[in-house]
C-alpha positions as CSV (number, residue, x, y, z in Angstrom):
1,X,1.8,3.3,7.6
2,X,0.1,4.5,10.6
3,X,-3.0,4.5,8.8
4,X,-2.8,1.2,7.0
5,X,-2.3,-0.2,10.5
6,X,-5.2,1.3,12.6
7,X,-6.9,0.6,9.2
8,X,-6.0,-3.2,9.5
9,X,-7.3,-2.9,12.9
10,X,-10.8,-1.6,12.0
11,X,-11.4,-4.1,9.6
12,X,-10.8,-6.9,12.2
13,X,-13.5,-5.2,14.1
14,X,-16.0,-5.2,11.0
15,X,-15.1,-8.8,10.8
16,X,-15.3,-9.8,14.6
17,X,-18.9,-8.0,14.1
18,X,-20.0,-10.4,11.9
19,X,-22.4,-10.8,8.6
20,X,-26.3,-9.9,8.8
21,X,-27.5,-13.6,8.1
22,X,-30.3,-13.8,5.1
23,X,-33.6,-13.9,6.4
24,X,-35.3,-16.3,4.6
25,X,-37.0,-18.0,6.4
26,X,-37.9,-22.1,6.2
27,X,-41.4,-23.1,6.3
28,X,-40.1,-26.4,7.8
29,X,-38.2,-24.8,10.5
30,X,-39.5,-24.9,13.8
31,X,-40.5,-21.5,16.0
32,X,-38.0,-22.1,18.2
33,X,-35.6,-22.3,15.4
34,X,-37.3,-18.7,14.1
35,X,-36.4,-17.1,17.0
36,X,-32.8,-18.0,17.6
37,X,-31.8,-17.2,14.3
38,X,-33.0,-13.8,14.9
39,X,-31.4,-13.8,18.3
40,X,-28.4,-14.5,15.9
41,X,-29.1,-11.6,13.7
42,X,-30.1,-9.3,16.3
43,X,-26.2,-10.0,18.1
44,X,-24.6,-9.4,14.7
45,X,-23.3,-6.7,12.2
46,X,-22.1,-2.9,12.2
47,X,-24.1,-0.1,12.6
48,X,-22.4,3.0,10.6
49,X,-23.1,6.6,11.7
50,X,-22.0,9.2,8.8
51,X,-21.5,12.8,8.8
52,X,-20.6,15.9,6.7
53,X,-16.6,15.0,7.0
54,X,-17.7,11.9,4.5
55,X,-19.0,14.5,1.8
56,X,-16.0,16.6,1.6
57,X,-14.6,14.8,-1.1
58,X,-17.5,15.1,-2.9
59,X,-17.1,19.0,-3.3
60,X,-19.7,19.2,-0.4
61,X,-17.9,21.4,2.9
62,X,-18.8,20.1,6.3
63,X,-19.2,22.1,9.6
64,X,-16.5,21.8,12.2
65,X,-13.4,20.3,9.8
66,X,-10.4,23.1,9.2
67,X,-12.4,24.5,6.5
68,X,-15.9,23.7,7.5
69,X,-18.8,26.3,7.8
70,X,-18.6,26.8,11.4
71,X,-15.0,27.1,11.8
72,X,-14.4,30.3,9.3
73,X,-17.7,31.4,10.8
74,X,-15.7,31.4,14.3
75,X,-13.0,32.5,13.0
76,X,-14.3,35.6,10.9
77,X,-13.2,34.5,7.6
78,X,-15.0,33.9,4.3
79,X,-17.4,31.0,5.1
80,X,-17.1,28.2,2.3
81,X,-19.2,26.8,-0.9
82,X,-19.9,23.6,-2.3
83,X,-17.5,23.3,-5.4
84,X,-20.3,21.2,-7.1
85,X,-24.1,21.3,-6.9
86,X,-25.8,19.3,-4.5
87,X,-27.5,17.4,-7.8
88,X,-24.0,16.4,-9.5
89,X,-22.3,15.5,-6.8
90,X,-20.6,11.9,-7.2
91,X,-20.9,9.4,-4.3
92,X,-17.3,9.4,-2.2
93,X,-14.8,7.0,-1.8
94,X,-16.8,6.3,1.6
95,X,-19.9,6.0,0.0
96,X,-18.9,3.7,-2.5
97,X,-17.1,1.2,0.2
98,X,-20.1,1.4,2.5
99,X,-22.2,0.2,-0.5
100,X,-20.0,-2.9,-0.9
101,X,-19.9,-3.4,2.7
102,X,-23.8,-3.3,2.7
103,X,-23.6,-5.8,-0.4
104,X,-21.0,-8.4,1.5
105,X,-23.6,-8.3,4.5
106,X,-21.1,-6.4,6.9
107,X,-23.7,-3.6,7.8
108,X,-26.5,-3.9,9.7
109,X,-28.0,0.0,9.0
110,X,-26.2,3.4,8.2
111,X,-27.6,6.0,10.2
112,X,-26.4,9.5,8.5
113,X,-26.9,13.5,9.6
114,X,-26.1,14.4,6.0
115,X,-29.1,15.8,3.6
116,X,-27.0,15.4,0.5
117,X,-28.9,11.8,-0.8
118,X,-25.0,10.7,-1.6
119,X,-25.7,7.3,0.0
120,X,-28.8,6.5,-1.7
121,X,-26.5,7.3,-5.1
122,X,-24.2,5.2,-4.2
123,X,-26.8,2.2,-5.0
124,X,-27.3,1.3,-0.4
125,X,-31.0,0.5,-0.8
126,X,-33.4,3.3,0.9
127,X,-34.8,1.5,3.6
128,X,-31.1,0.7,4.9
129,X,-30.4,4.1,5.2
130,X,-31.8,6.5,8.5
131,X,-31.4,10.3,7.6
132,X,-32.4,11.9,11.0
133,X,-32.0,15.2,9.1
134,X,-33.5,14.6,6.2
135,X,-33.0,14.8,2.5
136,X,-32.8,18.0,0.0
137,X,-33.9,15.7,-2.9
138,X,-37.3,14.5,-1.1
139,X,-40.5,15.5,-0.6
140,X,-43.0,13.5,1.2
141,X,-47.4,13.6,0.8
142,X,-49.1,14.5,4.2
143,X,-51.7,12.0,3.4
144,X,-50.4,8.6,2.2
145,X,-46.9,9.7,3.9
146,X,-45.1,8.7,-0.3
147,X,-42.0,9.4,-0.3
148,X,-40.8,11.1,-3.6
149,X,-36.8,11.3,-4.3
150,X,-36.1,14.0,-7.1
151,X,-33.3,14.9,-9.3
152,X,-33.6,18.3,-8.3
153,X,-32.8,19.8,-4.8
154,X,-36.2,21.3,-3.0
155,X,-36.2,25.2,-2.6
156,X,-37.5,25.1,1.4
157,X,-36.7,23.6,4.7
158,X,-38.3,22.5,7.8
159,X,-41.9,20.6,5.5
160,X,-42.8,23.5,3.6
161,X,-45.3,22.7,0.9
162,X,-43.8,22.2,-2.2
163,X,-46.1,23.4,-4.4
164,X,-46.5,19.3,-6.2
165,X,-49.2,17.2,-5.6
166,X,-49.2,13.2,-4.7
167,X,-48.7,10.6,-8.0
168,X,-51.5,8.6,-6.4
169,X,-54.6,9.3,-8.6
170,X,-56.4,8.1,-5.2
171,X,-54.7,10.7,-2.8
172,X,-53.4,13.7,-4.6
173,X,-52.3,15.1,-1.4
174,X,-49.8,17.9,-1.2
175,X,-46.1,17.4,-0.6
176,X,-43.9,18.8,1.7
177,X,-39.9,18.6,1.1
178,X,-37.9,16.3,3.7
179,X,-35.3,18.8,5.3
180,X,-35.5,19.4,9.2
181,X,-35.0,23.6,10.6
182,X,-33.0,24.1,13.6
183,X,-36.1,23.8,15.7
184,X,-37.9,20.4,14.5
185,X,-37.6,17.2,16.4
186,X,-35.5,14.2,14.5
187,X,-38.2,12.2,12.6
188,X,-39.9,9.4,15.0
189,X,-39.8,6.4,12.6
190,X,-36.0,6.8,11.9
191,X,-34.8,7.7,15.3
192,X,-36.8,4.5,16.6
193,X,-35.0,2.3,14.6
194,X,-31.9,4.3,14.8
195,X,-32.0,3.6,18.5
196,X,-33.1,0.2,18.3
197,X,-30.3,-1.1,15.6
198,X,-27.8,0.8,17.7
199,X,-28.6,-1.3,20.9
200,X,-28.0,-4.5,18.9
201,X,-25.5,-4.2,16.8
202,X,-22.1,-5.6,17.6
203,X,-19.8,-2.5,15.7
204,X,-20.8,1.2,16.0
205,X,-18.9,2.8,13.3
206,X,-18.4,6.6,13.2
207,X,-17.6,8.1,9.8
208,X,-17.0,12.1,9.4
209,X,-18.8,13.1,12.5
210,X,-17.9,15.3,15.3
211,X,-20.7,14.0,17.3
212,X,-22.0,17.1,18.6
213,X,-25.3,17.3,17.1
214,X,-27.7,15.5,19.7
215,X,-29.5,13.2,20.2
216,X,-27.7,11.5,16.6
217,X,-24.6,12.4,18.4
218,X,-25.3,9.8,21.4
219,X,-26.6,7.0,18.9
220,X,-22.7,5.4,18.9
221,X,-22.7,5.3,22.8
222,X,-25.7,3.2,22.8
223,X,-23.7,-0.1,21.1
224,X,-21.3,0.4,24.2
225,X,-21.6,-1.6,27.8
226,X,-23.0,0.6,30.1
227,X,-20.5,0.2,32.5
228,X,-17.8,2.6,29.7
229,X,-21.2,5.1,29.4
230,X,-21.6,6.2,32.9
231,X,-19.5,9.0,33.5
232,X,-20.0,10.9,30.2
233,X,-21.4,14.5,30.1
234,X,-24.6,15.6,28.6
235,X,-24.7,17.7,25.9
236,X,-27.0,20.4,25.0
237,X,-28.1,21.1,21.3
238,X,-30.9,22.8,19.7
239,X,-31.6,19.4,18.1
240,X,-32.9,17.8,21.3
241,X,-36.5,17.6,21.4
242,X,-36.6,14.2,21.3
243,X,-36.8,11.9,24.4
244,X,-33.7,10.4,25.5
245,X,-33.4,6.7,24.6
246,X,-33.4,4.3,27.0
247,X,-30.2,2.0,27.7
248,X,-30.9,-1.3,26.9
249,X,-27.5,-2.2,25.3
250,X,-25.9,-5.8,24.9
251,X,-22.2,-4.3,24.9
252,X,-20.3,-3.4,21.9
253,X,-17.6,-1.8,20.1
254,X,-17.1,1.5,19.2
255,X,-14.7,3.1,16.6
256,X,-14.4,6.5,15.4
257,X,-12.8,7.6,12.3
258,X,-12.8,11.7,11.9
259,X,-9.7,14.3,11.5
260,X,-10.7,16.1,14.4
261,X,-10.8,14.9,17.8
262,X,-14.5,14.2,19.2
263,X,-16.2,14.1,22.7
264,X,-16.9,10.6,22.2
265,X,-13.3,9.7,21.8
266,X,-13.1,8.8,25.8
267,X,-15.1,5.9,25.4
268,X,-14.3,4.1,22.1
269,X,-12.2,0.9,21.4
270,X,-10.4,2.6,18.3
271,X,-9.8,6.0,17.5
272,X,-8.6,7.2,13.6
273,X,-8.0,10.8,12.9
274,X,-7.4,10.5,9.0
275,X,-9.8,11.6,6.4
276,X,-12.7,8.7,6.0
277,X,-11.5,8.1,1.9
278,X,-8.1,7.0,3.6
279,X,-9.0,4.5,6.2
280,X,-12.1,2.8,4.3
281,X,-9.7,1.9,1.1
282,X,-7.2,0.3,3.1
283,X,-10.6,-1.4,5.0
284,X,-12.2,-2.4,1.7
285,X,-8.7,-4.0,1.5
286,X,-8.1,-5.9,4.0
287,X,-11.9,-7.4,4.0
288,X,-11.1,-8.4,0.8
289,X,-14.5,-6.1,-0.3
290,X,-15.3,-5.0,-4.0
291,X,-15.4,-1.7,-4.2
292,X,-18.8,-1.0,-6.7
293,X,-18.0,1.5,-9.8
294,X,-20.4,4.4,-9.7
295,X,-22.6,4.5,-13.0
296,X,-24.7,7.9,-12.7
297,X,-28.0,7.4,-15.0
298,X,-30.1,10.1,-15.8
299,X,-33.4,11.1,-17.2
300,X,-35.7,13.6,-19.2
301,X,-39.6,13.8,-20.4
302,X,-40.7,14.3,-23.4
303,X,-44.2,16.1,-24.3
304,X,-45.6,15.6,-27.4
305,X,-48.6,18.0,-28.0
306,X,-49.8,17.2,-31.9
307,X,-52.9,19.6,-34.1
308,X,-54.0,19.7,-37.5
309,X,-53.6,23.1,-39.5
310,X,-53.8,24.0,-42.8
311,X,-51.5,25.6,-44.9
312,X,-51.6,29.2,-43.9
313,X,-51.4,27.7,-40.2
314,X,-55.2,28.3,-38.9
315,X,-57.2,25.8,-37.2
316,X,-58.2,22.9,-39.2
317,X,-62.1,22.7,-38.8
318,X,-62.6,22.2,-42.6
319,X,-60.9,21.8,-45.8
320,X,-59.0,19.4,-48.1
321,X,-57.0,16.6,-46.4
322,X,-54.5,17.2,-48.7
323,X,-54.1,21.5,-47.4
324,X,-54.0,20.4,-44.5
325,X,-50.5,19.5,-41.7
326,X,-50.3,18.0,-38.7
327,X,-48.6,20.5,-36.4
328,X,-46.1,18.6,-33.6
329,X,-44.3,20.6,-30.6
330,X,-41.8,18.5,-29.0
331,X,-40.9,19.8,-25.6
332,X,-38.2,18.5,-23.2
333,X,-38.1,18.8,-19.7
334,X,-38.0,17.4,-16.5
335,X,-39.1,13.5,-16.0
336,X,-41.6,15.1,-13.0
337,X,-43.0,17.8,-14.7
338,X,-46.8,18.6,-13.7
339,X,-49.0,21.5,-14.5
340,X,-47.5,24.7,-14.6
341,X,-44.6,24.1,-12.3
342,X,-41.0,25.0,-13.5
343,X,-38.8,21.9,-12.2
344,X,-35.0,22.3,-13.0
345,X,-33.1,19.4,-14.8
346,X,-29.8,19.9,-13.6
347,X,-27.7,17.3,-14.9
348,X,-28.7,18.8,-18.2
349,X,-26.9,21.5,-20.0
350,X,-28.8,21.3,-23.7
351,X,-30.1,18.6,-25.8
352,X,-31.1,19.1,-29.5
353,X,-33.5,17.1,-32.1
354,X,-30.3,16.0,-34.4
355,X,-33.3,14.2,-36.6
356,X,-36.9,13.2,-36.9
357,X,-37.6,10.4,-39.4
358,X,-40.3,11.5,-42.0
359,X,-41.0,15.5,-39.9
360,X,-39.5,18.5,-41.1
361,X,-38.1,21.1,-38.3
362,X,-39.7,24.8,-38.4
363,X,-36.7,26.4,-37.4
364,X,-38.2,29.6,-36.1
365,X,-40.0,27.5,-32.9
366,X,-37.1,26.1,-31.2
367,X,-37.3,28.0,-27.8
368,X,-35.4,27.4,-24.7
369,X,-35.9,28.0,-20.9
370,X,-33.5,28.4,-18.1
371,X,-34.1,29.7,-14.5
372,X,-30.8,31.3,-12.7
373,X,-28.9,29.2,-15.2
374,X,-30.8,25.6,-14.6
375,X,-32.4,23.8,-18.1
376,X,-36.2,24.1,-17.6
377,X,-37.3,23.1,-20.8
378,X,-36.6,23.1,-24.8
379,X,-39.6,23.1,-27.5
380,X,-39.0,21.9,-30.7
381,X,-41.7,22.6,-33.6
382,X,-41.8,19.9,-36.2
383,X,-44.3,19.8,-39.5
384,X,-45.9,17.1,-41.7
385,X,-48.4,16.7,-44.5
386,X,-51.6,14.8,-43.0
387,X,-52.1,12.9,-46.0
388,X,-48.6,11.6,-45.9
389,X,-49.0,11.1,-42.7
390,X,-51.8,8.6,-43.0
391,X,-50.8,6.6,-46.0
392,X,-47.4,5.5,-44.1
393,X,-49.3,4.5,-41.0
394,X,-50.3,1.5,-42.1
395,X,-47.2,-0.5,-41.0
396,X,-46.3,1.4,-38.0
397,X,-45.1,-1.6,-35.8
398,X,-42.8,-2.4,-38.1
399,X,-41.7,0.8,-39.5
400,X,-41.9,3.3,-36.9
401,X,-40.6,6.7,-37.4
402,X,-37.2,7.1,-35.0
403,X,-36.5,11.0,-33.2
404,X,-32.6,11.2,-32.6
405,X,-31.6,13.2,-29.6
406,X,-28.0,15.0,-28.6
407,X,-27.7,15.0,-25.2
408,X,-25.3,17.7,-23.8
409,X,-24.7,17.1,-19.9
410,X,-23.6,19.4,-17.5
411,X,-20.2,20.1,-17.8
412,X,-19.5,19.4,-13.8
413,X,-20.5,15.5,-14.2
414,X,-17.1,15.4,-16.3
415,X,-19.2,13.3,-18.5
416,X,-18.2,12.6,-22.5
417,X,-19.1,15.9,-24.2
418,X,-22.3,14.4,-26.1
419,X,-24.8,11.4,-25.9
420,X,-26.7,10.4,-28.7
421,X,-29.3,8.4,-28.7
422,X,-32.6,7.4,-31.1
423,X,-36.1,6.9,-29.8
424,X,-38.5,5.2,-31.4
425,X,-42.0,7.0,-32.1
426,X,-44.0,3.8,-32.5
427,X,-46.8,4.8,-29.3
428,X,-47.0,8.3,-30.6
429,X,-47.8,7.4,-33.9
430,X,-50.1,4.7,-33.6
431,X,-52.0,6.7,-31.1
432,X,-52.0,10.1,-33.1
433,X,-52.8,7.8,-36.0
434,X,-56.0,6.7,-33.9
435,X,-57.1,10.2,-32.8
436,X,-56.5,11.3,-36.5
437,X,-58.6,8.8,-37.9
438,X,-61.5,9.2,-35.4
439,X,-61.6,13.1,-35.7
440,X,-61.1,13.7,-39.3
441,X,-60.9,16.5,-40.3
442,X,-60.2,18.2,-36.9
443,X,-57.9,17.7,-34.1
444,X,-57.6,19.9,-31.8
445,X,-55.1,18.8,-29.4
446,X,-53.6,15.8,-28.7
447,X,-50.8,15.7,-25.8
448,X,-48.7,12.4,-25.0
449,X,-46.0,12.0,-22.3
450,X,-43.0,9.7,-21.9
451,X,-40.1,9.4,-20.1
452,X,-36.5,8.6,-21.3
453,X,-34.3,7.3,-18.5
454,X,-31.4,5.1,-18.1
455,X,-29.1,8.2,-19.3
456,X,-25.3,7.1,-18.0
457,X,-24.1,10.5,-18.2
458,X,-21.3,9.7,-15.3
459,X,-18.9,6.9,-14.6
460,X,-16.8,6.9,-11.8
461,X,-14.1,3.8,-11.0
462,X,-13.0,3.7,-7.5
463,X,-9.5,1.8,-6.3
C-alpha cells in the first residue's frame, strides 16, 4: 500500500510535468509564434536519470544495492555475476515503462550511467537516450565519428581499437569500442545536452541510482531552484574531469526512487525506497500508460562461396560440362562479419541446413566453430551437377530453389526450442547462373553475402 501510494504520487508529478509538444513546425506560423512554442517545450517534460539498480532484474548486479559489486567487495565476501550475458539480457520492467512513457510524450531525455544497451532494446530511440558511460555493444570510427551498435559485447574498455574497420567505403577508419576507464572524462556531446535538458526540464526523475558517481550524480540537482541547492556538499569521484556545469536552472522537481538511501535525498520533493519494477508498474498505472511487449529479433549472415570441379574434385579448367559440379560452401555466421575477424553470435546456440531444394549435402564438410563456448560460424558443403544446374535456370524468378534453416537459440533467451524458416535462393542463383555462363568452363570462385534478420527469437509480455 505504501508503495502504490508514493507511486500515485509520482505519477501526478510526471503528469504536472507535462507532454513534450510535437515539433512540427507551420510554415504559416509566425517567428514569434516559433519561439514561444519552444519556450513551451523547453518548460515542459521529465528528464529520467537511470542506474545499475534498474538492471537488476535483468540478471545484471549493480554496485552499491545489498548484493551489488561494491558492497560484498566491502564486506569481503564473494563479489557477484551477471546470471545472464550482457547480449541476452531482456529489457526490465523499467525499461519497458520508460519506453511507453517516451512513446506517450512524458519524457523529455533519459540520461543513464548503465553500459548494458537495455534501453536501446527496449525500442527508446538512440538519440533520446545519453550514456555518459558508454555502451559494451558500440564501437565508434575516429574519422567520420559512425556509431556502430553490435549484437556482441566488445572485448576492451576505455576506446581501444577494435580491430573492425568503418562500413563507409569512403572512410574505412578504424573503430574504437564505446566504454569509458576509471580515468576518462564523460563524453562532451552527451554531458552537454545532459546538462542542458536537465536545466529545463520540469521533473528530474532518479531511477536505480545512488548518485555518487560524479558529475552524472549532480545532473538531478540541476532541475532544482537554486535556493534548495545551496548548502549541499561536494563530492569527489575519479569520474570528475569534467567542468562543473553552470546553474542556470528554471526550478523544478526532483524525485528519487532507489532501495537505498542517497546523498541527494535532502533536497528532493519525493523520495521512494522500493525496487524501480515496483513503483514504475503502479506509475504506468495510474498514467493510464501501455506498457510495450518486448519482441527480441535477431540475425545471422550467410556466405555463399560457389566453384566448379569435376568429378574426382580438382579444379575445373577443362573437361566435359557434363563431369563436371558446381561445388557450394554455405557458411553461417555473424551479420558483421569482415575479413578474418572471429565475431561471436551469441543469441545463437546452432542452426542446421534442414534442406536445399535441388543440392545434395556432402556430409563429411559440415564444420563448426565456437570460441569459449560462443557460435562463431557453421560451414555447410552442398554439391550439384553443372549441367543440371544450367538447364533449370532458365525460370529462376519464378522457380527459385528454397534453403530451409533450423534455428536453435540460446537456451538463456527462454525462447521456443527451434525456428524454422525457408530462404529463397533466387539472387544467388541468377547471379551464379551469370558468372557460370560468362566463364564456362571455369569458375574459380564466386562469393555472395546476405543477411537474414528479423529473427523473433524472444517475447516478453509485461503487466
Amino acid at each position: 500500500e505504501r508503495v502504490e501510494r508514493l507511486a500515485k504520487e509520482l505519477a501526478e508529478f510526471i503528469k504536472k510535468a507535462g507532454k513534450i509538444d510535437d515539433e512540427d513546425d507551420d510554415n504559416n506560423e509566425t517567428v514569434e509564434t516559433k519561439k514561444r512554442k519552444k519556450t513551451i517545450r523547453r518548460k515542459t517534460g521529465t528528464i529520467v536519470h537511470t542506474g545499475a539498480g534498474i538492471s537488476t532484474p535483468a540478471g545484471i548486479p549493480d554496485f552499491r544495492g545489498p548484493k551489488g559489486i561494491w558492497t560484498l567487495q566491502k564486506a569481503g565476501e564473494k563479489l557477484p555475476t551477471s546470471s545472464v550475458p550482457f547480449p541476452l539480457a531482456s529489457p526490465t520492467v523499467t525499461h519497458m515503462v520508460l519506453c511507453g512513457l517516451q512513446k506517450a510524450k512524458y519524457l523529455r531525455y533519459i540520461v543513464s550511467c548503465n553500459v548494458d544497451g537495455l534501453h536501446y532494446r527496449s525500442g527508446i530511440p538512440r538519440d533520446e537516450v545519453g550514456e555518459l558511460h558508454g555502451n559494451c555493444f558500440a564501437e565508434r570510427c575516429e574519422k567520420c565519428n559512425c556509431k556502430y551498435f553490435r549484437d556482441f559485447e566488445m572485448e576492451s574498455v576505455g576506446f581501444k581499437y577494435t580491430g573492425r574497420l568503418c562500413h563507409k567505403k569512403e572512410c574505412a577508419g578504424k573503430l574504437r569500442d564505446q566504454v569509458l576507464d576509471w580515468d576518462d572524462p564523460l563524453p562532451e556531446a552527451e554531458l552537454c545536452r545532459a546538462e542542458s535538458e536537465a536545466k529545463n526540464a520540469k521533473l528530474a526523475l532518479v531511477l536505480g541510482s545512488s548518485l555518487q558517481i560524479i558529475p552524472s550524480g549532480d545532473l538531478p540537482l540541476l532541475t532544482i531552484p537554486d535556493a534548495r541547492y545551496k548548502k549541499r556538499k561536494r563530492s569527489k569521484s575519479t569520474r570528475s574531469k569534467n567542468k562543473k556545469s553552470e546553474r542556470k536552472t528554471i526550478g523544478g522537481q526532483l524525485a528519487i526512487v532507489n532501495l537505498q538511501e542517497t546523498e541527494k535525498d535532502q533536497f528532493a520533493d519525493l523520495v521512494i525506497h522500493a525496487k524501480t519494477d515496483e513503483v514504475m508498474l503502479q506509475v504506468a498505472k495510474y498514467l493510464d500508460v501501455k506498457i510495450p511487449e518486448y519482441r527480441r529479433k535477431d540475425a545471422f549472415g550467410v556466405r555463399y562461396v560457389a566453384y566448379i570441379v569435376n568429378s574426382n574434385f580438382t579444379s575445373a579448367a577443362s573437361g566435359n560440362d557434363e563431369e563436371k559440379h558446381i561445388h557450394l560452401t554455405v557458411e553461417i555466421l555473424s551479420q558483421y562479419f569482415e575479413g578474418k575477424n572471429d565475431i561471436p553470435v551469441p543469441w545463437l546456440e546452432d542452426i542446421n541446413v534442414v534442406s536445399f531444394q535441388n543440392w545434395a549435402k556432402i556430409e563429411n564438410e559440415e564444420e563448426t566453430k565456437r570460441v569459449e563456448g560462443l557460435f562463431i560460424s557453421k560451414k555447410f558443403g552442398f554439391m550439384r551437377m553443372l549441367t543440371d544446374f544450367l538447364n533449370s535456370q532458365e525460370d529462376v524468378e519464378n522457380n527459385p530453389d528454397e534453403i530451409v534453416f533450423e534455428v536453435k537459440p540460446n537456451a538463456r533467451l527462454n525462447s521456443k526450442p527451434n525456428i524454422t524458416m525457408t530462404r529463397s535462393v533466387r539472387a544467388l542463383q541468377r547471379r551464379l547462373r551469370e558468372r557460370v555462363k560468362g566463364e564456362r568452363p571455369f569458375l574459380s570462385s564466386y562469393v555472395e553475402s546476405e543477411t537474414i534478420d528479423n529473427i523473433e527469437t524472444h517475447v516478453v509480455y509485461y503487466q
